[in-house]
C-alpha positions in Angstrom: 28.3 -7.5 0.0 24.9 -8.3 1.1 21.7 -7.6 -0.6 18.9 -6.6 1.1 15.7 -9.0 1.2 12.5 -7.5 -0.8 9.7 -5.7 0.8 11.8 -3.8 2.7 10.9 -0.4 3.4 13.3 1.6 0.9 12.3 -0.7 -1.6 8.2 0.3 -1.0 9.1 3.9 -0.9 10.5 3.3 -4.6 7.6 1.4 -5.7 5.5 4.3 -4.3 7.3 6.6 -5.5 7.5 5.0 -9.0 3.4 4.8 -8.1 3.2 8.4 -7.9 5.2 9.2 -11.0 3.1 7.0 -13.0 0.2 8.9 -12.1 1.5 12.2 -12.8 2.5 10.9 -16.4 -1.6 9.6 -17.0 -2.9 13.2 -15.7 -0.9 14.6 -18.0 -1.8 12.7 -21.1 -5.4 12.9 -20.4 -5.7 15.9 -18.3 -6.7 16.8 -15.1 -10.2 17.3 -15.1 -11.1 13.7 -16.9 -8.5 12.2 -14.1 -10.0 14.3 -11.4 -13.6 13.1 -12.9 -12.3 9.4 -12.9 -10.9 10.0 -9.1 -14.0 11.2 -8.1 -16.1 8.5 -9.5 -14.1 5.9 -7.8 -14.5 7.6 -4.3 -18.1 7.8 -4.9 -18.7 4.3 -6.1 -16.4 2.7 -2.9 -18.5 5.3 -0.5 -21.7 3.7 -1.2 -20.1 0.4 -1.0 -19.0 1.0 2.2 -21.8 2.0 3.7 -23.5 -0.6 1.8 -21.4 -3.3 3.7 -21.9 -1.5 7.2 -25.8 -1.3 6.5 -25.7 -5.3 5.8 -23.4 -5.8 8.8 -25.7 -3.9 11.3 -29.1 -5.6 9.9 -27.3 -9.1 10.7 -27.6 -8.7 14.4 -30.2 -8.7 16.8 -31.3 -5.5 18.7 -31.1 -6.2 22.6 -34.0 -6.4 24.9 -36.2 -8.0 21.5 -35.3 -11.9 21.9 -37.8 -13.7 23.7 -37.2 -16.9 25.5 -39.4 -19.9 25.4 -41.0 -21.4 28.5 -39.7 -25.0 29.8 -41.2 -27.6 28.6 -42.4 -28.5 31.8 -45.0 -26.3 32.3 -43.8 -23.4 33.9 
């Protein structure tokens, strides 16, 4: 009999489904308003990293048309 090789899909859909069950067990315990709270933190605080790391990324480059190029050094 053969066994399948891990990270297969079947075995991700347990994982994920294990992943899912495990989070239905810690809203219970603490309820769903502190979880829901604690979600909504977490998408709040990676938002503003996000756009955090896009506002970096777009003050890195140059604006077109505003380079200027030197003259030779020959005098032209």
């Amino acid at each position: 009999m053969k066994s399948r090789p891990l990270g297969r899909r079947p075995a991700l859909a347990l994982w994920l489904l294990v992943a899912v069950a495990d989070l239905a067990l810690v809203v219970s315990a603490v309820g769903a308003v502190t979880a829901l709270s604690v979600l909504a933190a977490l998408v709040i605080v990676g938002t503003v990293v996000w756009l955090t790391r896009g506002q970096a990324r777009v003050a890195r480059v140059a604006p077109p048309g505003r380079t200027r190029h030197r003259l030779s050094h020959r005098g032209v």
